[in-house]
C-alpha positions as CSV (number, residue, x, y, z in Angstrom):
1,X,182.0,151.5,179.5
2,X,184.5,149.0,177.7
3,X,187.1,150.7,176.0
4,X,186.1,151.1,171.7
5,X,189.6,150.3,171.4
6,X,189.4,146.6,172.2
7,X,188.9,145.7,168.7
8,X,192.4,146.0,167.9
9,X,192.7,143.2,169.8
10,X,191.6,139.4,169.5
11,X,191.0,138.7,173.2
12,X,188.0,135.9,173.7
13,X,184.7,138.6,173.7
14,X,183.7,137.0,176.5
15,X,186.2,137.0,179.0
16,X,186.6,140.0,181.1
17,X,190.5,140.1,180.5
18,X,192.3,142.0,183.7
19,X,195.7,140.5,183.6
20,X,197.9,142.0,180.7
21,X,200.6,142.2,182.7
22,X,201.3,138.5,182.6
23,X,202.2,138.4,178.8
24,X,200.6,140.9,177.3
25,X,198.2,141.0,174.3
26,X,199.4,141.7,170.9
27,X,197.0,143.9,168.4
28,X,195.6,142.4,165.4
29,X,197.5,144.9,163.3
30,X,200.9,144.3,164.8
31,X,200.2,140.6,164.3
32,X,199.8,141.5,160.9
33,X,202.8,143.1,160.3
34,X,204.7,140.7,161.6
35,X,203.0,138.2,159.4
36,X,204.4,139.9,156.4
37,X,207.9,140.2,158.1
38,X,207.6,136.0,158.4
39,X,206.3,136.0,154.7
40,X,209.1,137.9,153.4
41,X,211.8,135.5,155.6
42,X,210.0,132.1,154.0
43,X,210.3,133.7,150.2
44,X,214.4,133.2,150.8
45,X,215.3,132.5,154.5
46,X,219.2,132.6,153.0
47,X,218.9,136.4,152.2
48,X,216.7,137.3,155.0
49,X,218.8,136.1,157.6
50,X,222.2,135.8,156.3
51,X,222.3,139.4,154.2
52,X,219.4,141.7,155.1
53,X,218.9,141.0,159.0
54,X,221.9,143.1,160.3
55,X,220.7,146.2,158.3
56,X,216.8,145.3,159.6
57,X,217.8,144.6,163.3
58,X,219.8,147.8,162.9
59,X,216.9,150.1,161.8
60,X,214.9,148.5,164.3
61,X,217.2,149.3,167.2
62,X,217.2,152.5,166.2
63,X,213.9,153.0,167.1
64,X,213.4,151.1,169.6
65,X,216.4,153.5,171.1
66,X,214.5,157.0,170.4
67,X,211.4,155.6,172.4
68,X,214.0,154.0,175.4
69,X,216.3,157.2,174.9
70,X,218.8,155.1,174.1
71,X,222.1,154.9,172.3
72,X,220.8,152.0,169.9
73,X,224.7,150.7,170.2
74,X,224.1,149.7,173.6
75,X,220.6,148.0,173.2
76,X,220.5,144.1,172.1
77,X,217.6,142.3,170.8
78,X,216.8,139.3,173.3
79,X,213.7,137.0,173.3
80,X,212.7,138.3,177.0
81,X,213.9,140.2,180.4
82,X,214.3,137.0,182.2
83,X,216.5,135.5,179.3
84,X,218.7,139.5,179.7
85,X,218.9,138.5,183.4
86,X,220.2,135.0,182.7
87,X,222.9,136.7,180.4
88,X,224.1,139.3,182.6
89,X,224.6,136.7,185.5
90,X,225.7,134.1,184.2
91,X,228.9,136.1,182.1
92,X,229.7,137.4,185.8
93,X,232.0,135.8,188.2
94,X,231.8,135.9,192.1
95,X,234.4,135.7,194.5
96,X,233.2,133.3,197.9
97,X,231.6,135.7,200.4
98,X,230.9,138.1,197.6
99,X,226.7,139.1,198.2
100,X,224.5,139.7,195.6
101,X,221.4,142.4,197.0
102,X,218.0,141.9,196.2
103,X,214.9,142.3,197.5
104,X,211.3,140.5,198.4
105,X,209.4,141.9,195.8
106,X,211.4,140.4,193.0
107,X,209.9,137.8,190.6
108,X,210.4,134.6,191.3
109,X,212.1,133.6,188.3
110,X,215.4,136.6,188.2
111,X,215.4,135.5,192.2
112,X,216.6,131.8,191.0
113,X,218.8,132.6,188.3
114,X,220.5,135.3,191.4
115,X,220.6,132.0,193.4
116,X,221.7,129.7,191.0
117,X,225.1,132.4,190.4
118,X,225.7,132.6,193.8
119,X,225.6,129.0,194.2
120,X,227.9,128.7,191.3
121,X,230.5,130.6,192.8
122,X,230.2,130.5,196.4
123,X,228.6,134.2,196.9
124,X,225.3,134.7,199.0
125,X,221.7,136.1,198.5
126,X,220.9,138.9,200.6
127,X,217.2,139.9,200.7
128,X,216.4,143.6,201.6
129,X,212.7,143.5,203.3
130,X,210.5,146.0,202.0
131,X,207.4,147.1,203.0
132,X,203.9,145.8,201.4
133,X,203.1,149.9,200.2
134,X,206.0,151.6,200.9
135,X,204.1,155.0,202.1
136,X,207.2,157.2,200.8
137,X,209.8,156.8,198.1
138,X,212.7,156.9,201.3
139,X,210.9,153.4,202.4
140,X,211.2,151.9,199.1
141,X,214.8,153.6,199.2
142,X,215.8,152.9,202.5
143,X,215.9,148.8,202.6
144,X,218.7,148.5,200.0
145,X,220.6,150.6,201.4
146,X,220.8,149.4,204.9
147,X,221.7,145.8,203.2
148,X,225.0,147.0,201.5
149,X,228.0,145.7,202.9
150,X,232.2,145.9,202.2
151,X,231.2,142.6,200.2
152,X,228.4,143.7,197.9
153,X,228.8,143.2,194.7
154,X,225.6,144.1,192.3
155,X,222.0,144.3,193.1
156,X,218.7,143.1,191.2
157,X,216.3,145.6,191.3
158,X,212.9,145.7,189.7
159,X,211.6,148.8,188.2
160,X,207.8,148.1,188.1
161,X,207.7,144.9,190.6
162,X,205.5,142.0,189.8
163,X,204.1,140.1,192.6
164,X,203.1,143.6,194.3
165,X,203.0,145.9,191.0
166,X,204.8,148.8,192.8
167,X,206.7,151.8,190.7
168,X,209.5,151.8,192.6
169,X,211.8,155.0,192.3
170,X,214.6,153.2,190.7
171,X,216.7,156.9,189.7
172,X,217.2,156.7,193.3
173,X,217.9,153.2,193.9
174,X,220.6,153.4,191.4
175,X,222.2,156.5,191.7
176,X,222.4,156.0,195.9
177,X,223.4,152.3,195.1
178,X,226.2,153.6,193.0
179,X,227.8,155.8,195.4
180,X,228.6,153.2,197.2
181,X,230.0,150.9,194.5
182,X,227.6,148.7,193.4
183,X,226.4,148.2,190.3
184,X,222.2,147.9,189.5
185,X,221.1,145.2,187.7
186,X,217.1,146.8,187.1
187,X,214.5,144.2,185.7
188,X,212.5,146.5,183.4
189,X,210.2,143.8,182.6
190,X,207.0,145.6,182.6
191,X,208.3,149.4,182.5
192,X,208.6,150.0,178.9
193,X,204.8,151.4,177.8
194,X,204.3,151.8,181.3
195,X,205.7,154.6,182.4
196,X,208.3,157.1,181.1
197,X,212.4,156.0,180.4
198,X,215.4,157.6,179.8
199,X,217.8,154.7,180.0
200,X,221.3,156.8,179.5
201,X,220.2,159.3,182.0
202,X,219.4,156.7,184.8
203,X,222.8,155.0,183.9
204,X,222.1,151.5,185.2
205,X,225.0,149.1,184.7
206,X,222.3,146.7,183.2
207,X,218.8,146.9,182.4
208,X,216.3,144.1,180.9
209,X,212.8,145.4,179.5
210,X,210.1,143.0,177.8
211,X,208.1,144.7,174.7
212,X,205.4,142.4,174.4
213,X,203.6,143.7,177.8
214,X,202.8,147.4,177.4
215,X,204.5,147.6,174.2
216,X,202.2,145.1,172.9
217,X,204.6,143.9,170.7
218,X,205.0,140.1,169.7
219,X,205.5,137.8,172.0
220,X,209.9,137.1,171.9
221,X,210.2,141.0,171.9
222,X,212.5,142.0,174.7
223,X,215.9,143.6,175.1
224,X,218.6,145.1,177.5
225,X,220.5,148.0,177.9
226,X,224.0,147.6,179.2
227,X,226.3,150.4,179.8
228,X,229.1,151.1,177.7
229,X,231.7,150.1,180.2
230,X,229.8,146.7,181.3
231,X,229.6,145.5,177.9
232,X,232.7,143.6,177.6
233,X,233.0,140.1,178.1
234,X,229.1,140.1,178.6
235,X,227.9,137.1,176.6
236,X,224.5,136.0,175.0
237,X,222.9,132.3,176.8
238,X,223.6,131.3,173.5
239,X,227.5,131.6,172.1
240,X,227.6,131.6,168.4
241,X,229.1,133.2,165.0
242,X,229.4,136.7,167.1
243,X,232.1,135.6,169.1
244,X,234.5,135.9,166.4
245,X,232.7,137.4,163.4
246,X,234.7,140.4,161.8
247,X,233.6,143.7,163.4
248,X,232.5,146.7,161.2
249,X,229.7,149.1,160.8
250,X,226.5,146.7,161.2
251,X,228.5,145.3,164.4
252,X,230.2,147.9,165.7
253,X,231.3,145.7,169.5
254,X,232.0,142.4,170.2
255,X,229.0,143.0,172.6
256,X,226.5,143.8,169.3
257,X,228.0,140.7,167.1
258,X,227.4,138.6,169.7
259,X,223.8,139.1,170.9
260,X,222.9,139.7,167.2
261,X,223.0,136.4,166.2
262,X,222.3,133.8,168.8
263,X,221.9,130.8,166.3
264,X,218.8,130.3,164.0
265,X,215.4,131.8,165.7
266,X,212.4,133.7,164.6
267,X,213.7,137.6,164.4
268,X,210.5,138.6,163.6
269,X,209.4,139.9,166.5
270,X,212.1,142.1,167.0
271,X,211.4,143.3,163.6
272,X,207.7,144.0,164.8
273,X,208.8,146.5,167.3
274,X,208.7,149.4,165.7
275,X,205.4,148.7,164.2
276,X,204.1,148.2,167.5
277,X,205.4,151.2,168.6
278,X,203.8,153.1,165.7
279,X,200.7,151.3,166.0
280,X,200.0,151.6,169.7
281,X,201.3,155.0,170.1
282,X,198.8,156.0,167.5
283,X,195.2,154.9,169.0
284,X,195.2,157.8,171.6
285,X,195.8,161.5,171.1
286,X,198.9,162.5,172.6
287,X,200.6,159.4,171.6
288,X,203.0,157.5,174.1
289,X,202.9,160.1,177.1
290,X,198.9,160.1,176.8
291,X,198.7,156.4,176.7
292,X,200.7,156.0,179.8
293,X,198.8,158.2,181.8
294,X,195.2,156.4,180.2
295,X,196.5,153.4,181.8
296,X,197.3,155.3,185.3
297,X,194.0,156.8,185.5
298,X,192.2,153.5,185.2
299,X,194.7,151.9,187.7
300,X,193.9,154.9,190.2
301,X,189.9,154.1,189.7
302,X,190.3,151.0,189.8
303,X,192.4,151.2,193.2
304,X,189.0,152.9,194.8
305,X,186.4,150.6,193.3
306,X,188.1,146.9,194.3
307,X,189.4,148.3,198.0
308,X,185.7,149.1,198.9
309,X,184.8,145.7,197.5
310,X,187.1,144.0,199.5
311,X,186.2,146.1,202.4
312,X,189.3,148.1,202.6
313,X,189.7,152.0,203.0
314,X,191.4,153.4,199.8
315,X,194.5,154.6,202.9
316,X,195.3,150.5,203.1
317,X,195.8,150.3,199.0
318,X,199.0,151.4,197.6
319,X,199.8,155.0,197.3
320,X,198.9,156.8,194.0
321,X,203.0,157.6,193.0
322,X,204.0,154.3,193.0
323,X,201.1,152.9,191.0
324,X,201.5,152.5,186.7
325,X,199.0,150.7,184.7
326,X,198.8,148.0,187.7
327,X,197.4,147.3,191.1
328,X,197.8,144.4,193.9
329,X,195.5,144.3,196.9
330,X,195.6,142.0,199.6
331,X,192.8,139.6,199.7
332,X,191.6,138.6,203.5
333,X,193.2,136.2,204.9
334,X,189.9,134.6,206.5
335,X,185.9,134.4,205.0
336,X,184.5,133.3,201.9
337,X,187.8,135.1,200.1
338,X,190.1,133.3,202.1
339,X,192.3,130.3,200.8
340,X,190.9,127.4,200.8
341,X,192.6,125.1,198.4
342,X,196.7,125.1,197.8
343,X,198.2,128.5,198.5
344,X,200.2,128.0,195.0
345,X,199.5,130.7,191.9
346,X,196.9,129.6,189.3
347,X,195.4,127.2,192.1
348,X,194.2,130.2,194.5
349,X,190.2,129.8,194.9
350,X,189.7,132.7,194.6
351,X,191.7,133.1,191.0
352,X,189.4,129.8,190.1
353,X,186.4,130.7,190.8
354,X,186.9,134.5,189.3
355,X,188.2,132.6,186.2
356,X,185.2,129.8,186.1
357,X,182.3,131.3,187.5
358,X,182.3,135.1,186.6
359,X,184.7,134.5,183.4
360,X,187.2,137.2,184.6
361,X,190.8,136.6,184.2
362,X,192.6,138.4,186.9
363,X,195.3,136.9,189.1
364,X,196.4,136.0,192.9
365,X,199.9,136.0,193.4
366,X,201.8,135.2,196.2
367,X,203.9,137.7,198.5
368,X,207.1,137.4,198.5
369,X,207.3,134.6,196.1
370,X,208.2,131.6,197.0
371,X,212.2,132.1,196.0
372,X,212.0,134.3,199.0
373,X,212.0,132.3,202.2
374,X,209.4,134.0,205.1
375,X,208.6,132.9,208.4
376,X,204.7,132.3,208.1
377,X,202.0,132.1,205.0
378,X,202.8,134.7,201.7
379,X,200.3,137.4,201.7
380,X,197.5,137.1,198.7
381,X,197.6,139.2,196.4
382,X,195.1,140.4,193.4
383,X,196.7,141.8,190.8
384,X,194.6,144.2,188.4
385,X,196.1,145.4,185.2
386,X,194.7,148.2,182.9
387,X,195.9,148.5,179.0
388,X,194.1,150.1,176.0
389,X,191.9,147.5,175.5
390,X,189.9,147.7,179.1
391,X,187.6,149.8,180.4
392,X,185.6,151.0,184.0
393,X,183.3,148.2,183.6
394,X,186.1,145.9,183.1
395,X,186.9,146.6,186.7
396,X,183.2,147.1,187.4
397,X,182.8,143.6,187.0
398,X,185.4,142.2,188.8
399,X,184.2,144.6,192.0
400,X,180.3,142.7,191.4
401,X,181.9,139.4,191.0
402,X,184.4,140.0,194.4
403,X,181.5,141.3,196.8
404,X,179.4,137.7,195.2
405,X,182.1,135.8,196.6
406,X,182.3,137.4,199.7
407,X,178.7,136.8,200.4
408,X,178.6,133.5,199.3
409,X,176.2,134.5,196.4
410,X,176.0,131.3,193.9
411,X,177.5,131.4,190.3
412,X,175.4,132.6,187.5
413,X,173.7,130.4,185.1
């Protein structure tokens, strides 16, 4: 049945809507609220901005930190995880030789900006090769650590990934990456909401989460984590008042002043945070912890249902501990669900036709993105999210609509 809490939500009625993991959806009530923050800048943008904000950001922080068990001190307010990566790169400097680690389930995106530095400064981009389903945490494990050389320098690890929508057991990424000296850059992007954090306990050097995935905060809701002893000289993209403003209680580092005010933008949904949090967390019993595991459940069924449509046994999907609130299978490479158009994301025929003929928006991504260079054709992937405001028949549909493709069945009318 759909879920009876899709109402909260404004998503078109008629569109079967699998793919909140791309940006998210954003309640009507949280939209609300941060209407009346946006009301209450207009009325005098002077105050707001130039006497209130640091007080507002800092209550916000606050707690944003108790559901991140965080020290707020060491959280900043960015606009998203991809802008955090930018930042973190881009204030670090490379010697020639130096390697930065990665790997090939990385998003496209943090995979350029890792090129782009290394470029920059003469280093190299090395690639760790992981498995499609890693069976066991020691082969999601495993790969980085065979990679690390005398000359590595920091890796770029995602926590949730999102071309293949793994949990990967980043606790022992980092800690096994740190004994032997290098620091962990972890892109968070879709963990918060998702699944359980404790960001001082993993101790990451650096970690970049969005908010307005699983959050469902605002879209420009993100923020990152740095550790106390990799904050300085770690700058904002955008250098402004911060960089010598007068330090005291409402910016307490040079770190804080700096990322608190990146020039004139729309704070807003930063200051919508915590009424997402209090919001979201409130639609199921339990709160938080209960809403994650919702999520997991549906994933898990939802694993069974589209591997028998597409003909797989549920031993080929991935295992069940490093699934969240997503899923990627692998679509075949030959048939009627084979490519036959551009083998390019938002162009796959298969994504089309989902999207045209069945109204279902759920996508097919590429694996490893292109930033990754691979001998032959990416794998296809279909990725299958499941938040609060989808149901069994969401995936229900999306099974029907896959086994009519496969047999060639015409579109409805």
């Amino acid at each position: 049945m759909p879920s009876e809490l899709a109402v909260h939500w404004a998503l078109d009625p008629e569109l079967t809507f699998l793919n909140h993991g791309a940006f998210g959806a954003c309640p009507r009530p949280v939209l609300e609220a941060q209407r009346a923050w946006r009301d209450r800048l207009e009325a005098n943008p002077v105050r707001m901005l130039a006497r209130e904000l640091p007080g507002l950001l800092a209550t916000a922080r606050t707690e944003l930190g108790a559901f991140l068990r965080s020290d707020p001190n060491d959280l900043a307010f960015v606009a998203n995880a991809t802008g955090a990566v930018n930042a973190v790169l881009r204030s670090l400097r490379f010697e020639p030789g130096d390697e930065l680690l990665t790997d090939d389930h990385e998003y496209n995106a943090t995979i350029n900006v890792l090129r782009h530095v290394a470029e920059r400064d003469g280093a190299r981009v090395v690639i760790a090769r992981l498995p499609l389903m890693p069976a066991s945490a020691d082969e999601a494990v495993e790969p980085f650590l065979a990679a690390v050389t005398d000359r590595t320098r920091l890796a770029l690890v995602s926590h949730v990934t999102s071309p293949t929508a793994l949990v990967l057991p980043i606790e022992r990424i980092v800690a096994a990456l740190a004994v032997r000296g290098v620091d962990t850059l972890v892109d968070g992007a879709h963990a918060p909401g998702m699944v359980p954090l404790d960001l001082d306990a993993l101790g990451a050097a650096w970690y970049a989460g969005n908010l307005h995935k699983w959050v469902c905060a605002p879209k420009g809701a993100a923020f990152l984590h740095v550790r106390r002893d990799r904050q300085p000289g770690l700058r904002p993209i955008t250098i402004s008042h911060g960089a010598n403003a007068v330090l005291g209680d409402a910016s307490p580092s040079r770190y804080r002043a700096e990322f608190d005010w990146q020039g004139t933008l729309d704070p807003t949904p930063w200051l919508s945070v915590p009424d997402a949090l209090r919001f979201v967390g409130s639609l199921v019993d339990g709160g938080w912890p209960a809403i994650m595991d919702r999520n997991r459940e549906l994933t898990l069924r939802a694993t069974g249902v589209l591997a028998a449509a597409l003909g797989m046994e549920r031993s080929e999907a991935p295992p069940a501990e490093r699934l969240g609130s997503m899923v990627a299978l692998p679509l075949p490479a030959g048939g009627p669900l084979g490519p036959d158009g551009p083998n390019v994301p938002d162009a796959d025929p298969v994504h089309l036709r989902l999207l045209r003929e069945h109204r279902i928006e759920a996508p097919v991504a590429l694996w490893p993105v292109p930033a990754v260079e691979v001998a032959g054709p990416p794998r296809r992937l279909l990725r299958v999210s499941s938040a609060l405001h989808n149901g069994p028949d969401d995936v229900d549909r999306l099974a029907a609509a896959l086994r009519a493709l496969a047999v060639g069945a015409p579109a409805p009318v």
